[in-house]
KEDRENNU-903996 format. One record per residue (C-alpha): residue in three letters; x, y, z. Coordinates in Angstrom, 3 decimals, always signed. Layout:
! KEDRENNU-903996
+-----+----------+----------+----------+
|  aa |       xx |       yy |       zz |
+-----+----------+----------+----------+
| ALA |        X |        Y |        Z |
...
+-----+----------+----------+----------+
This chain:
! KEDRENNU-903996
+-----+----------+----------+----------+
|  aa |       xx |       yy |       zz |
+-----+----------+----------+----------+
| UNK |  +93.558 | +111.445 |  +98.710 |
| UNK |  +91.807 | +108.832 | +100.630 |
| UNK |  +88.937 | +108.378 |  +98.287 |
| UNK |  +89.893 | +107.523 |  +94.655 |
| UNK |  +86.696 | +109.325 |  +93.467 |
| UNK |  +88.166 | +112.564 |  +94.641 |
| UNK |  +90.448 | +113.068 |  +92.143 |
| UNK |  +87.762 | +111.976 |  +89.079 |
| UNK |  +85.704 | +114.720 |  +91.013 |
| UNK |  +87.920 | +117.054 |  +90.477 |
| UNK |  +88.109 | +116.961 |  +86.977 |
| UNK |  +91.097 | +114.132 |  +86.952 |
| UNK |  +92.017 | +111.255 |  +85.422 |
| UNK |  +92.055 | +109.140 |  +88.460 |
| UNK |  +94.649 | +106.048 |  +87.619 |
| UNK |  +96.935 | +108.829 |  +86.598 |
| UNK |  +96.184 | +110.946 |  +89.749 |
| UNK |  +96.885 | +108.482 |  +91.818 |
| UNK | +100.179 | +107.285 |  +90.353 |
| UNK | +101.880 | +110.676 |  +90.530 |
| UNK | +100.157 | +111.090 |  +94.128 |
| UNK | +102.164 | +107.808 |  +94.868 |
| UNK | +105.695 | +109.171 |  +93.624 |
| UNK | +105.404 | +112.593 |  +94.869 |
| UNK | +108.436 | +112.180 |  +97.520 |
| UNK | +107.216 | +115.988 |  +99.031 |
| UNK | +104.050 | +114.063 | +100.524 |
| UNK | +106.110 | +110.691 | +101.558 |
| UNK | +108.883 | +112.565 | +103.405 |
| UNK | +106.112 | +115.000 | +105.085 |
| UNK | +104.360 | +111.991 | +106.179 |
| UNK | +107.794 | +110.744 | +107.493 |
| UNK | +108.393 | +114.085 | +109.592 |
| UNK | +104.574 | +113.857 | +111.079 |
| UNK | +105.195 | +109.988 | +112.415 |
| UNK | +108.527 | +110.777 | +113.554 |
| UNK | +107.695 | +110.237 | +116.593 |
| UNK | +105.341 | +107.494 | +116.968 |
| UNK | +107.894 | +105.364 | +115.198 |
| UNK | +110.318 | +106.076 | +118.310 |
| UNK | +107.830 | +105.474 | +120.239 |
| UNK | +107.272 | +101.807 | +118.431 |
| UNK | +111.205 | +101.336 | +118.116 |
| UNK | +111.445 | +101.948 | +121.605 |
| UNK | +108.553 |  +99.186 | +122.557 |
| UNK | +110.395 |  +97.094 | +120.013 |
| UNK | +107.139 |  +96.568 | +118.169 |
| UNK | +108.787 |  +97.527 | +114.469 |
| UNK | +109.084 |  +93.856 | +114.052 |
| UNK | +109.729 |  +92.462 | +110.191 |
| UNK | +106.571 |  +92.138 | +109.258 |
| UNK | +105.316 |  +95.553 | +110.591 |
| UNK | +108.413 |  +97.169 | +108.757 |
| UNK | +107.446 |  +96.165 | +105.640 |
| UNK | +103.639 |  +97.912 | +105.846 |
| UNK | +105.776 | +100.785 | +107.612 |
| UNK | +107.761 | +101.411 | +104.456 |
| UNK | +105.242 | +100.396 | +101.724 |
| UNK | +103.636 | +103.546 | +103.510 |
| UNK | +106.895 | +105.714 | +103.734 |
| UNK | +106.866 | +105.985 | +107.022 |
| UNK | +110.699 | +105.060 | +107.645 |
+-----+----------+----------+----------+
């Protein structure tokens, strides 16, 4: 969730929401398939530089 408030809002303990939100591989590899292509698209313009890798994995997008 984008909002850490969601999840005490729902009735959850938030720091622990979050944490299992953050390992759950089902949501990392969907967001993988969704950005498939924009990351060609940035591969191709050579714009995946070092430093942009690095935010580009932190957010499992390759």
């Amino acid at each position: 969730m984008v909002n850490r408030e969601v999840y005490a809002n729902a009735g959850l303990d938030a720091g622990r929401a979050r944490a299992e939100a953050g390992a759950n591989e089902h949501h990392k590899s969907l967001m993988r398939s969704s950005c498939s292509g924009l990351m060609e698209f940035l591969s191709s313009a050579r714009l995946l530089t070092g430093p942009a890798l690095f935010f580009y994995k932190r957010a499992s997008l390759i």
